[in-house]
C-alpha positions in Angstrom: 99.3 95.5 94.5 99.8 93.7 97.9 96.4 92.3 97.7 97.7 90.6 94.9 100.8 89.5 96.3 98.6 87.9 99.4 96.2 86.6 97.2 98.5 84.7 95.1 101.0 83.7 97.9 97.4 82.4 99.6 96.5 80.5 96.7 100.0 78.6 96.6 99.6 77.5 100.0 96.2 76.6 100.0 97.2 74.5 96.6 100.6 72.8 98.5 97.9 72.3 101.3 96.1 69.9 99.3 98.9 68.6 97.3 101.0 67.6 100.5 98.0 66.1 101.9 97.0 64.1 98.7 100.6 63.1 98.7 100.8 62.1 102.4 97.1 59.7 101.8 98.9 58.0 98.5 102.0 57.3 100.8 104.7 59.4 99.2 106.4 62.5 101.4 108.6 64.8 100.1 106.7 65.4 97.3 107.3 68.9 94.6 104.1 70.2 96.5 105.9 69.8 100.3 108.9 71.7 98.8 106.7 74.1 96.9 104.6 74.8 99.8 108.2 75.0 102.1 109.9 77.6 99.4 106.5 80.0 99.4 105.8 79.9 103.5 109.8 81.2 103.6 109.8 83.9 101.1 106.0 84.8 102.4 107.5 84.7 106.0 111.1 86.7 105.2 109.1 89.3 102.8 107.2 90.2 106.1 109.7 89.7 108.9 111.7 92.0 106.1 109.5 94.6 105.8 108.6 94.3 110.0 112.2 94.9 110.7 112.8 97.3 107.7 109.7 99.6 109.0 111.4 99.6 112.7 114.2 100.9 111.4 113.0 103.4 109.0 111.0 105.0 112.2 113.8 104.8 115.1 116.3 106.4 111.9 118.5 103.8 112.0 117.7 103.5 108.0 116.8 106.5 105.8 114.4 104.9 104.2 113.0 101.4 103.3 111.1 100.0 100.6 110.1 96.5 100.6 108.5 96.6 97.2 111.8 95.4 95.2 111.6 92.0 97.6 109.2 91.0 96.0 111.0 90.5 92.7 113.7 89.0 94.6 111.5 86.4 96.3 109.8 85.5 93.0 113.0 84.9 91.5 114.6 83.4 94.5 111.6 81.4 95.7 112.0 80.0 91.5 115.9 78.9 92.0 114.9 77.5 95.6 112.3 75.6 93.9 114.5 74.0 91.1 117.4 73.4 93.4 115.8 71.4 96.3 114.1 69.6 93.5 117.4 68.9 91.7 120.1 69.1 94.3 118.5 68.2 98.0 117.6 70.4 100.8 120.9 71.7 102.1 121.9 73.6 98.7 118.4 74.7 98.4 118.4 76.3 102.0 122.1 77.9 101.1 119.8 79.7 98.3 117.6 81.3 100.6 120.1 82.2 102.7 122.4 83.7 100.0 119.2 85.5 98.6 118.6 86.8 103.0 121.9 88.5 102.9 121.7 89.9 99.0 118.5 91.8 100.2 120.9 92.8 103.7 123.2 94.5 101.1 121.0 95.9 98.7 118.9 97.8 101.8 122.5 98.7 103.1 123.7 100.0 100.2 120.8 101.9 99.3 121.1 103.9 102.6 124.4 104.2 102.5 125.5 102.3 105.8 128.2 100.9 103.9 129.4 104.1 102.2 129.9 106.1 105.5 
């Protein structure tokens, strides 16, 4: 499964590669590939700082237990309403999603050890 995961992510970012730098030879920045390439380095990035941090814990037993698996769904649909916002809204809004998704996952990993219940 994580093959897949890095293997798709890859090919996203390879794609934005090329799209940004076709867009940046015709003349036009800030084009759907920059964002797209911006929204999947993010979610790539706070999936593995996620599970990084969330692994540290689980060993020093700060957390019970952590499983980074149901990120992933949450990036996919996060990385999607990013996507749409920056596109429709600007940058600010768009970084207030991935922020507002950051601290839904803080809850969800809280909750499901019950840090918040003690």
């Amino acid at each position: 499964m994580k093959r897949w995961v890095w293997l798709t992510a890859g090919v996203l970012v390879i794609a934005g590669l090329a799209g940004l730098a076709t867009a940046r030879l015709v003349g036009r920045r800030g084009s759907r590939f920059s964002v797209l390439l911006t929204v999947v380095s993010g979610w790539l990035a706070a999936w593995v700082l996620w599970g990084f941090a969330g692994g540290l814990a689980a060993h020093y037993g700060v957390l019970q237990t952590y499983d980074g698996t149901p990120f992933t769904i949450l990036a996919i649909v996060g990385g999607i309403w990013q996507y749409r916002t920056h596109v429709r809204r600007g940058r600010e809004p768009a970084l207030a999603v991935f922020v507002g998704g950051q601290l839904l996952w803080l809850g969800v990993v809280l909750v499901l050890n019950g840090v918040l219940s003690r």
